[in-house]
C-alpha positions as CSV (number, residue, x, y, z in Angstrom):
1,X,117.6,44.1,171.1
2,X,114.6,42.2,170.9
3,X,112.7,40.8,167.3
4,X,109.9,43.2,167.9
5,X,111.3,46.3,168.8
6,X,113.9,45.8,165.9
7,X,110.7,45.7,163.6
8,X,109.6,48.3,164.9
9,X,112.4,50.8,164.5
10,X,113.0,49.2,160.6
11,X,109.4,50.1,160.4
12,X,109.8,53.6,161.3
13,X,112.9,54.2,159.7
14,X,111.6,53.1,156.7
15,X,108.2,55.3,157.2
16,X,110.3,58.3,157.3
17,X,112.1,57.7,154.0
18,X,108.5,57.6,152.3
19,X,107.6,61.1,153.5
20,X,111.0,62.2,152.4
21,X,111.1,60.9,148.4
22,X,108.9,61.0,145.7
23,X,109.4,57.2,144.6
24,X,110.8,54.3,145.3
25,X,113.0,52.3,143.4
26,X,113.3,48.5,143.5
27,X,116.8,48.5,142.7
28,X,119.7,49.6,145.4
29,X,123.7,49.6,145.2
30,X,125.9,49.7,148.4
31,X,129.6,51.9,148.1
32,X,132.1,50.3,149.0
33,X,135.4,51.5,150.6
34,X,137.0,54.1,148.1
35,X,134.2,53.7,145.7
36,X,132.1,56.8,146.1
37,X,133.1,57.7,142.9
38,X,130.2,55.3,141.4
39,X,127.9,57.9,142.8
40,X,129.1,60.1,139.6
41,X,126.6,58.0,137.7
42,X,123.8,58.8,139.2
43,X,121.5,61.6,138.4
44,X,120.6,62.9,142.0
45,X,117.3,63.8,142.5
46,X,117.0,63.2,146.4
47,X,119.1,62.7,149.5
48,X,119.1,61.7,152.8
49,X,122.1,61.8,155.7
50,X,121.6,58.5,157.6
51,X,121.7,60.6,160.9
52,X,117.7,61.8,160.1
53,X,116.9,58.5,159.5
54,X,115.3,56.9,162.8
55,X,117.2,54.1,164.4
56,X,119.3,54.2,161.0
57,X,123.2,53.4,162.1
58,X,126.3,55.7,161.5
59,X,129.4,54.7,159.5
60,X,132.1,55.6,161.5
61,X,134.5,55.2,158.3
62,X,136.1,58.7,157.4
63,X,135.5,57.8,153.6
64,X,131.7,56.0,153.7
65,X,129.7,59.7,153.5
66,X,126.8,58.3,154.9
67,X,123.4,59.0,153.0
68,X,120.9,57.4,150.7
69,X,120.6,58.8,147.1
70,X,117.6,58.8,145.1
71,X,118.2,59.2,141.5
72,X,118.7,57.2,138.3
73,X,121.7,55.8,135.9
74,X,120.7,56.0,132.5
75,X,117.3,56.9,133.4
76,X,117.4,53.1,135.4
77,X,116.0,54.7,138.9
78,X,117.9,53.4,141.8
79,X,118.8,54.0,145.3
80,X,122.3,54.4,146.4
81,X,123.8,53.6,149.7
82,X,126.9,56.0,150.2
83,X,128.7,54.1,153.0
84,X,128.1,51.2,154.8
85,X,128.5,49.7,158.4
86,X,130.8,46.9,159.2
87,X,131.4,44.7,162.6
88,X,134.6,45.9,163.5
89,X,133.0,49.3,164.5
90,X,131.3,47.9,167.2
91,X,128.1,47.1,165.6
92,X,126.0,43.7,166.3
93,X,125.2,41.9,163.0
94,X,121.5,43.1,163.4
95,X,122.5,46.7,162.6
96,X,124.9,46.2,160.2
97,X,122.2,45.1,157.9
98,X,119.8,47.2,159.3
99,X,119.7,49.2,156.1
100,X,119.1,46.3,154.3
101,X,116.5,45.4,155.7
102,X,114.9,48.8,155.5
103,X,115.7,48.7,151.9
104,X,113.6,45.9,151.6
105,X,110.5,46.9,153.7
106,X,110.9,50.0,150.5
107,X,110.2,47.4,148.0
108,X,114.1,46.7,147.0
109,X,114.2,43.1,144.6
110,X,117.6,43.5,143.4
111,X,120.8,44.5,145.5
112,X,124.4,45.5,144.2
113,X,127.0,45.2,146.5
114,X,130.5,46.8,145.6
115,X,133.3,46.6,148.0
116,X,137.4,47.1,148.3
117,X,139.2,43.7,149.5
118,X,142.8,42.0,149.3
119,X,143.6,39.9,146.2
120,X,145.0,36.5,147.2
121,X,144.2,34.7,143.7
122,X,147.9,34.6,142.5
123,X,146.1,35.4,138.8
124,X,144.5,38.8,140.3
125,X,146.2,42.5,140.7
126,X,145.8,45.3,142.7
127,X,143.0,47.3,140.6
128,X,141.5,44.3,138.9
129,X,137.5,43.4,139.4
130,X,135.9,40.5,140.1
131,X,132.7,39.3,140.5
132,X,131.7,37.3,143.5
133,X,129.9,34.0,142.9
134,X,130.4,32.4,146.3
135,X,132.1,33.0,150.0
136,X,133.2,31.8,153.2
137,X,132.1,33.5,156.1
138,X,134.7,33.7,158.6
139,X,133.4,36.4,160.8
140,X,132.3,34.2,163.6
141,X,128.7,36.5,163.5
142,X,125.6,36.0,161.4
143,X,122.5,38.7,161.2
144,X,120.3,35.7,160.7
145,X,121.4,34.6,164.4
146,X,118.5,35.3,167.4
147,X,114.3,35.1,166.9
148,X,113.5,34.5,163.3
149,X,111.0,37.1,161.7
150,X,108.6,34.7,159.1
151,X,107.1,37.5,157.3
152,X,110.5,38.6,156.5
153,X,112.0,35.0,155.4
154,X,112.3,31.2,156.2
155,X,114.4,30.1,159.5
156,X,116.8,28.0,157.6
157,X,117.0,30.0,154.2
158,X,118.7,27.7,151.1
159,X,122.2,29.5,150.1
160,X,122.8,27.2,147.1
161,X,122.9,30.6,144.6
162,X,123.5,33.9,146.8
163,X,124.8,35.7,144.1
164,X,122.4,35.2,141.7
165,X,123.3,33.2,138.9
166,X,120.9,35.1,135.9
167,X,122.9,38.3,137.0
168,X,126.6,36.8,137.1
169,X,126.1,35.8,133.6
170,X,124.2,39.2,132.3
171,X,127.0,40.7,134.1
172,X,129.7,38.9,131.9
173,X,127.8,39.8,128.6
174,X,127.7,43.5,129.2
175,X,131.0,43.6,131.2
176,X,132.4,41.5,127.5
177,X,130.6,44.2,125.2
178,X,131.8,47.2,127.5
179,X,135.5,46.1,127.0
180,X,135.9,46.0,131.0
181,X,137.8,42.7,132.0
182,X,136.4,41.0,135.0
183,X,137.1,37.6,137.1
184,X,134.6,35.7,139.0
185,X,136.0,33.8,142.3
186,X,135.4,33.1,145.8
187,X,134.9,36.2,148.7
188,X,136.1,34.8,152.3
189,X,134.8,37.6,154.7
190,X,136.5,38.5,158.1
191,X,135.7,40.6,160.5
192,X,138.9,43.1,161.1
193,X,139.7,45.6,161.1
194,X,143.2,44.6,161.0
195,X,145.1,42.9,157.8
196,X,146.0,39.3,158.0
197,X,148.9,38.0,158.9
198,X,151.3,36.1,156.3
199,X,150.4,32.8,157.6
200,X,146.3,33.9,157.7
201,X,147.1,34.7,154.2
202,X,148.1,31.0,153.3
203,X,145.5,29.5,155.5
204,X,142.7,31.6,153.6
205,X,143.7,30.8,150.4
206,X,144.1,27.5,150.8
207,X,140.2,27.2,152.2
208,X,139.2,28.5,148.6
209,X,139.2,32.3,149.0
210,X,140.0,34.3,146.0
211,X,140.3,37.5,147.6
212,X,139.5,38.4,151.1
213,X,137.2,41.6,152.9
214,X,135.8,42.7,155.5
215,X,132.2,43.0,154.1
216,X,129.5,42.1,152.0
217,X,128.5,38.7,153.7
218,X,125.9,40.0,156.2
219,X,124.1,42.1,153.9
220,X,123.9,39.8,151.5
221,X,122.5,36.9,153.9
222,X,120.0,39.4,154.7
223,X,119.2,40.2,151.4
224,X,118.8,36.4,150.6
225,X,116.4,36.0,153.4
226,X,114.2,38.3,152.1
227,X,114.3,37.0,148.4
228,X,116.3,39.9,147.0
229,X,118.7,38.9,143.9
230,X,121.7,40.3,144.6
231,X,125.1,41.0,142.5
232,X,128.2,41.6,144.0
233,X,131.6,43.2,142.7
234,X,135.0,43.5,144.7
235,X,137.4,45.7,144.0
236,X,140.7,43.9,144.3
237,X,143.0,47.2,146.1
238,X,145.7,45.2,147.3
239,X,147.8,42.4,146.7
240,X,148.1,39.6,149.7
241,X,150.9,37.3,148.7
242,X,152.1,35.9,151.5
243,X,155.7,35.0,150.3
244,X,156.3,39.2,149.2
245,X,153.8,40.9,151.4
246,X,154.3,44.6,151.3
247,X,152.7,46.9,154.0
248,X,149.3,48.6,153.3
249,X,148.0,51.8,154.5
250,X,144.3,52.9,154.1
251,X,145.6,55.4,152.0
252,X,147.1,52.5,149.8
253,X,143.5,51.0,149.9
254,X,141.6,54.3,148.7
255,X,143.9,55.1,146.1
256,X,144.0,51.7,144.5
257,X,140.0,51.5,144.5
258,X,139.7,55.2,142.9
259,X,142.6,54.2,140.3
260,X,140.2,50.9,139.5
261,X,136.6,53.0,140.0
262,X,136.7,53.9,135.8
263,X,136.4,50.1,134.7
264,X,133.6,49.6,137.3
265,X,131.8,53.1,136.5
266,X,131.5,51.6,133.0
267,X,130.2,48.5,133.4
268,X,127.6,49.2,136.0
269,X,126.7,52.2,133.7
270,X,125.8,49.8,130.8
271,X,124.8,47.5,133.5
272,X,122.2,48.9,135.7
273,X,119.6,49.9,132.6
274,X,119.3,46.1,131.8
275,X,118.5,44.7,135.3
């Protein structure tokens, strides 16, 4: 697809939203895998199936429900992205993070980004949290690839705090008062959707990945380009030790995200009202 047609459609998709809701927050969270039960902490007040949306692309993942909520948390309003899209179904990088930059062109300034991913920190369980300061992307695609949009961001766009750096540490003040316990480390994306092997295990963790997904990077490179803070929070689902790997079914994956969904409901609950 070419530059101007892809504005064009994020254009319209994002015209259509504005007929559909009242208002417009600035903040927005993405769902992970297995974590639609953040969306308990959201007061709905609006809804929209991605399908109506123009141009807007489908999740093909049985447990991303695929719609935008309007609502609040603790009266903080919000928009809340129930599924996402991810490279290994066939998408181009472009329309993965087509929704974020729709999001954007809605007047979004801070992104949350929550996702499920494999632990391979030796220090980290299945069911812990932990709080992305930095990654590696590994998934041989970037959105930021092709023509280069000005009005949306700068060609060669500085990545020297992606995760913003004011939120990470608000994040560990609330997360300390809330009694939730949380680590910070390293995200190494890939593009699946198959697990790693035990000897991609050792390789990863030995390039500096804390825990490893198949996620998160390309929307937040977009969301950098376009000057959004963003704050990003894995939920660690399994446990990717190389030397007693177990096998993992998605079953495993959803289980292990709902069993860890209480600590996380409670810290973005306290959380969200403060950014």
């Amino acid at each position: 697809m070419r530059l101007p047609e892809y504005i064009s459609n994020v254009g319209e998709a994002a015209e259509e939203i504005r007929k559909r809701v009242k208002s417009l927050p600035d903040l927005a969270i993405i769902l992970g895998t297995g974590l639609d039960k953040l969306a308990d902490i959201i007061q709905v007040d609006e809804s929209i199936p991605y399908a109506s949306i123009p141009h807007f692309p489908q999740s093909t993942v049985s447990s991303h429900a695929g719609e935008l909520v309007f609502g609040t948390v603790e009266s903080r309003p919000v928009i809340a992205m129930r599924g996402r899209m991810h490279l290994y179904e066939g998408y181009s990088a472009w329309e993965v993070t087509f929704p974020i930059r729709v999001l954007s062109e809605l007047g979004v300034r801070t992104l949350i980004v929550s996702n499920a991913c494999g632990g391979m920190n030796p220090d980290y369980r299945a069911g812990d949290l932990m709080l992305i300061a930095d990654h590696i992307n590994l998934m041989g695609h970037n959105p930021l690839e092709g023509a280069n949009n000005d009005e949306w961001g700068p060609r060669f766009p500085d990545m020297s705090d992606p995760y913003t750096s004011s939120l990470r540490e608000l994040t560990h003040v609330v997360a300390a008062e809330s009694g939730v316990s949380i680590h910070e480390g390293v995200y190494l994306a890939v593009v699946g959707p198959n697990l790693e092997t035990r000897a991609e295990y050792r390789m990863l963790r030995r390039m500096g990945g804390d825990v490893v997904g198949m996620s998160t990077v390309p929307e937040v490179l977009v969301a950098n380009h376009m000057d959004m803070s963003v704050l990003a929070i894995s939920v660690i689902t399994d446990e990717c030790f190389p030397d007693v790997l177990q096998p993992v079914s998605l079953e495993d994956v959803l289980a292990a995200a709902a069993k860890a969904s209480p600590p996380l409901i409670e810290l973005l609950r306290n959380l969200i009202p403060r950014i």
